[in-house]
C-alpha positions in Angstrom: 0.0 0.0 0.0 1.2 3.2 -0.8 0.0 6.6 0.9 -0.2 9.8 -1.4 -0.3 12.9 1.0 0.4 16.8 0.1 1.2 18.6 3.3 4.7 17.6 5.6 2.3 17.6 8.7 0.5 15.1 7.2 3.2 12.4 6.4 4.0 12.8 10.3 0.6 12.0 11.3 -0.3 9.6 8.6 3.0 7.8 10.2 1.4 8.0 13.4 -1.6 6.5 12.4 -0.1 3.2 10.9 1.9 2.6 14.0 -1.7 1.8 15.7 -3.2 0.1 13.2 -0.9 -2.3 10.8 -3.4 -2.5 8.1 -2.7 0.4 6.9 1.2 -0.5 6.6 3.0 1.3 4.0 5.1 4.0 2.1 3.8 7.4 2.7 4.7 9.7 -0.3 4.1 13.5 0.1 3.4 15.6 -3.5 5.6 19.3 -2.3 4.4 21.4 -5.1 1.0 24.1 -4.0 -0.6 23.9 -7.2 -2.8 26.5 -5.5 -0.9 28.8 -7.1 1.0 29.9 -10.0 1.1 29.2 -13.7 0.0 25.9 -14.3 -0.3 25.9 -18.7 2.0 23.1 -20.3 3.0 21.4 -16.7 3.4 18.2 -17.3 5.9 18.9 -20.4 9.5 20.8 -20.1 8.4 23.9 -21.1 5.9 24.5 -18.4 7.8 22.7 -16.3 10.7 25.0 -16.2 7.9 28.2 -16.5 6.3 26.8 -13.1 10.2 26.0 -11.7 11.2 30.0 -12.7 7.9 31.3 -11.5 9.0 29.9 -8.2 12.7 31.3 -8.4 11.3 34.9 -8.9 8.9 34.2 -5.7 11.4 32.9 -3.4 14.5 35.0 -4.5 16.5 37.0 -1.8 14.2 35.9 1.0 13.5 33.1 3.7 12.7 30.4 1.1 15.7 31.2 -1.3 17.0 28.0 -3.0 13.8 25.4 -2.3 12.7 25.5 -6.1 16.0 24.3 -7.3 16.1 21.8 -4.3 16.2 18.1 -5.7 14.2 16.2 -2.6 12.0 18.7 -3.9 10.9 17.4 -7.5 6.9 16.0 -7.5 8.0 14.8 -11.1 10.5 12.3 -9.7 8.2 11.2 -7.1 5.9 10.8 -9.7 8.0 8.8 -11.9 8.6 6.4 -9.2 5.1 6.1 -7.6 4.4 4.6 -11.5 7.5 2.6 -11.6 6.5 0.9 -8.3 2.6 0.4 -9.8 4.3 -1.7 -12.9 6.6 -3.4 -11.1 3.8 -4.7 -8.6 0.4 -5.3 -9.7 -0.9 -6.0 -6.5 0.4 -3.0 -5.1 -2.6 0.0 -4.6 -2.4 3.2 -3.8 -4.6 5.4 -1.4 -4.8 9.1 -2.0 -5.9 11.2 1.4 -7.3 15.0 0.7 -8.9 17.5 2.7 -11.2 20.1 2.2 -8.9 22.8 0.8 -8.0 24.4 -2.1 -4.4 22.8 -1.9 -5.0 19.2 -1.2 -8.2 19.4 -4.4 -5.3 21.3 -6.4 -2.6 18.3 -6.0 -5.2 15.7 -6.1 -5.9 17.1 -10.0 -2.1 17.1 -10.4 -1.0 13.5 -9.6 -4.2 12.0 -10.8 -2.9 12.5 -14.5 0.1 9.5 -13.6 -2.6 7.1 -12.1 -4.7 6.5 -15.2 -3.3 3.3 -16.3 -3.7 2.0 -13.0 -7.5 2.2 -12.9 -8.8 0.2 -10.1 -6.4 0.4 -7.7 -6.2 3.9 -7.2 -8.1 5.2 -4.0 -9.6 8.2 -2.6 -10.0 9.6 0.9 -11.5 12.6 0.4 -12.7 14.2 4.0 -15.4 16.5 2.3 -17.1 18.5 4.9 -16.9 15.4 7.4 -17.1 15.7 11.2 -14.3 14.4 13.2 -13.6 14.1 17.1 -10.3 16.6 18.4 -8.4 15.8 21.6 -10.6 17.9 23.9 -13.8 15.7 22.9 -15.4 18.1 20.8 -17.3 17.7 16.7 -15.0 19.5 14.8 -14.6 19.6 10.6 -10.9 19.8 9.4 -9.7 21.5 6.8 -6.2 19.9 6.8 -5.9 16.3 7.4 -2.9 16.9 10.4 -5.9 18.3 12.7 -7.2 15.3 12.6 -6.0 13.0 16.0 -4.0 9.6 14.8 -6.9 7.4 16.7 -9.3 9.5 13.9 -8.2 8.3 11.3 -9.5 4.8 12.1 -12.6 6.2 11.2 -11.1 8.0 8.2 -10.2 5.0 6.6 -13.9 3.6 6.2 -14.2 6.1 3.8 -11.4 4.7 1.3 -13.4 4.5 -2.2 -11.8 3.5 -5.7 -11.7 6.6 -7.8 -14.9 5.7 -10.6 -13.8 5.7 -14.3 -16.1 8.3 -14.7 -14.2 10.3 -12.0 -10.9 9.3 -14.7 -12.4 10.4 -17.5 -13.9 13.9 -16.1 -11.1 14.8 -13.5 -8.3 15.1 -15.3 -10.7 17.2 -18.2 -11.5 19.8 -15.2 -8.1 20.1 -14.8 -7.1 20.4 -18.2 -9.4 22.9 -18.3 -8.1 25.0 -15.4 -4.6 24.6 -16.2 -5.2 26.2 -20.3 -7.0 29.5 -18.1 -3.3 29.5 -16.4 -4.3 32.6 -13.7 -2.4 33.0 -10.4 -4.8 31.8 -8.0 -6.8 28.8 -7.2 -9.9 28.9 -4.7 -12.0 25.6 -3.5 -15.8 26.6 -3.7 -16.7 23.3 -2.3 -16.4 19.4 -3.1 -13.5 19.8 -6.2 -14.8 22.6 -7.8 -12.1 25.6 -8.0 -12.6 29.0 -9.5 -9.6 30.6 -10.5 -8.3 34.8 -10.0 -5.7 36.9 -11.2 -2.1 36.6 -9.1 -3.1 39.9 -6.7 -5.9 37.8 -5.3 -5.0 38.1 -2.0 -3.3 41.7 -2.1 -6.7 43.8 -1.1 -6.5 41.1 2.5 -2.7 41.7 2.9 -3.3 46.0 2.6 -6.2 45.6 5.5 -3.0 44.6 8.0 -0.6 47.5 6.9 -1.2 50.1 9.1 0.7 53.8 9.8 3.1 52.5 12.0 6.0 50.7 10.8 5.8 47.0 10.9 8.1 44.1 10.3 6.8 41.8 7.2 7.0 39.0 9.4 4.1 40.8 11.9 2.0 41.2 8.9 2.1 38.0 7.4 1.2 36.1 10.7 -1.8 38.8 11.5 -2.6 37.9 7.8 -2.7 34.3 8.9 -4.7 34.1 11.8 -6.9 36.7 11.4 -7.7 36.5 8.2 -7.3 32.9 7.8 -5.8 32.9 4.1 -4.9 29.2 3.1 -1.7 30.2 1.1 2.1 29.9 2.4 4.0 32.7 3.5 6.1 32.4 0.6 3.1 33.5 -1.7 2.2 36.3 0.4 5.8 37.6 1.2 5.9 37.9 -2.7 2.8 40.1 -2.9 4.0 42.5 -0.4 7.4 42.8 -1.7 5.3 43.3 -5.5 2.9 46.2 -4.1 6.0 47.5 -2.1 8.0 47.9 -5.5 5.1 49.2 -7.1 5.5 52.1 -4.2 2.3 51.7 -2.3 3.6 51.4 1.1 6.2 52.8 2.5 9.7 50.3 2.8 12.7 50.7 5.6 15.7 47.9 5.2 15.9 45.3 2.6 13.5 43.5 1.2 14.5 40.5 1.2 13.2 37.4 4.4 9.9 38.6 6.0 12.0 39.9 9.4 14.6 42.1 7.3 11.8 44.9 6.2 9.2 46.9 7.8 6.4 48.4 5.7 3.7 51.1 6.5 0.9 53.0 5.0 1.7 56.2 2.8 0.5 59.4 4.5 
């Protein structure tokens, strides 16, 4: 059996979870990449390959993420390539795909679902659609990520493991075809695996709301951003749009602009 996660959190707690319960026993593979965001036309050939991988340079250069896009334990492609070799070289081997309700997890679904075709039938979905779980202080709650979900959880999580339909083959991977020729910035989950799709300043009008007229570090910013305004997008992302509206000259900039602690930004008066 072999586990298909898309967050780091979750490998840990998927790990976790097999540890109690040996029928689950397996290889837990994480896909890095947030599809979420960024250009997503030609992906799966080396053009848009090395578009997406540049895309990424720009947004991380100079700053607290420099170097991860040219980072080789950082290459879904690979992982991909070896998730099929594995398939072919075992058939009896299945896999089991685990999602959450977020815009991230639907995105990456879309993505590695394009190497599973050939293996139709023993490709599975967990997909934890708006369903209520139990957290460590007893209490109904409905994740969003699948690492808020307690290890013992998950042995309810795993009644849920469906084979993906070939109906589901035939019109997934044609949504996401679809999504990837409109090539915008941003990607938004409306609900089950529908995404609508907005321009790359998607989340600049949130970010402004948390600039004030007193200087600030980046850093402050992008964690009131976070936890006030509960935007479902990495840091990396959102250091980007503050360093693009900064350049553009809309707030005011002391220090470098390079990792998120090394600036301060406030409003113009």
């Amino acid at each position: 059996m072999i586990h298909i996660v898309f967050n780091e959190a979750d490998v840990k707690v998927l790990q976790e979870v097999i540890k109690i319960d040996d029928t689950l026993a397996g290889e837990v593979t994480q896909i890095k990449d947030d599809y979420a965001v960024g250009p997503l036309k030609n992906i799966y050939v080396g053009e848009g390959k090395e578009t997406r991988r540049q895309w990424w340079r720009d947004v991380i250069a100079g700053g607290d993420y420099e170097g991860k896009a040219d980072n080789e334990n950082i290459d879904d492609y690979e992982t991909a390539a070896e998730l099929v070799g594995k398939m072919r070289r075992n058939e009896a081997e299945i896999v089991w795909i685990w999602a959450a309700q977020n815009k991230h997890d639907v995105c990456s679904y879309y993505w590695v679902l394009n190497y599973m075709k050939e293996f139709q039938g023993r490709i599975f979905i967990l997909y934890l659609n708006n369903l209520p779980f139990i957290n460590e202080k007893g209490n109904i709650f409905y994740p969003e990520w699948l690492s808020e979900i307690p290890a013992k959880e998950f042995l309810k999580a795993k009644k849920l493991a469906r084979e993906i339909t070939p109906s589901e083959f035939e019109v997934d991977p044609d949504e996401w075809t679809k999504i990837c020729s409109e090539n915008r910035g941003v990607r938004i989950l409306e609900g089950g695996k529908k995404l609508a799709q907005f321009d790359y300043d998607y989340y600049d009008a949130d970010l402004k709301k948390f600039v004030t007229g007193e200087w600030q570090k980046a850093s402050k910013i992008l964690q009131q951003v976070g936890s006030k305004a509960k935007i479902q997008t990495g840091y990396a992302y959102l250091l980007w749009r503050l360093k693009t509206m900064s350049a553009l000259q809309i707030f005011e900039i002391q220090g470098e602009m390079k990792s998120m602690k090394d600036f301060e930004l406030k409003n113009k008066l």
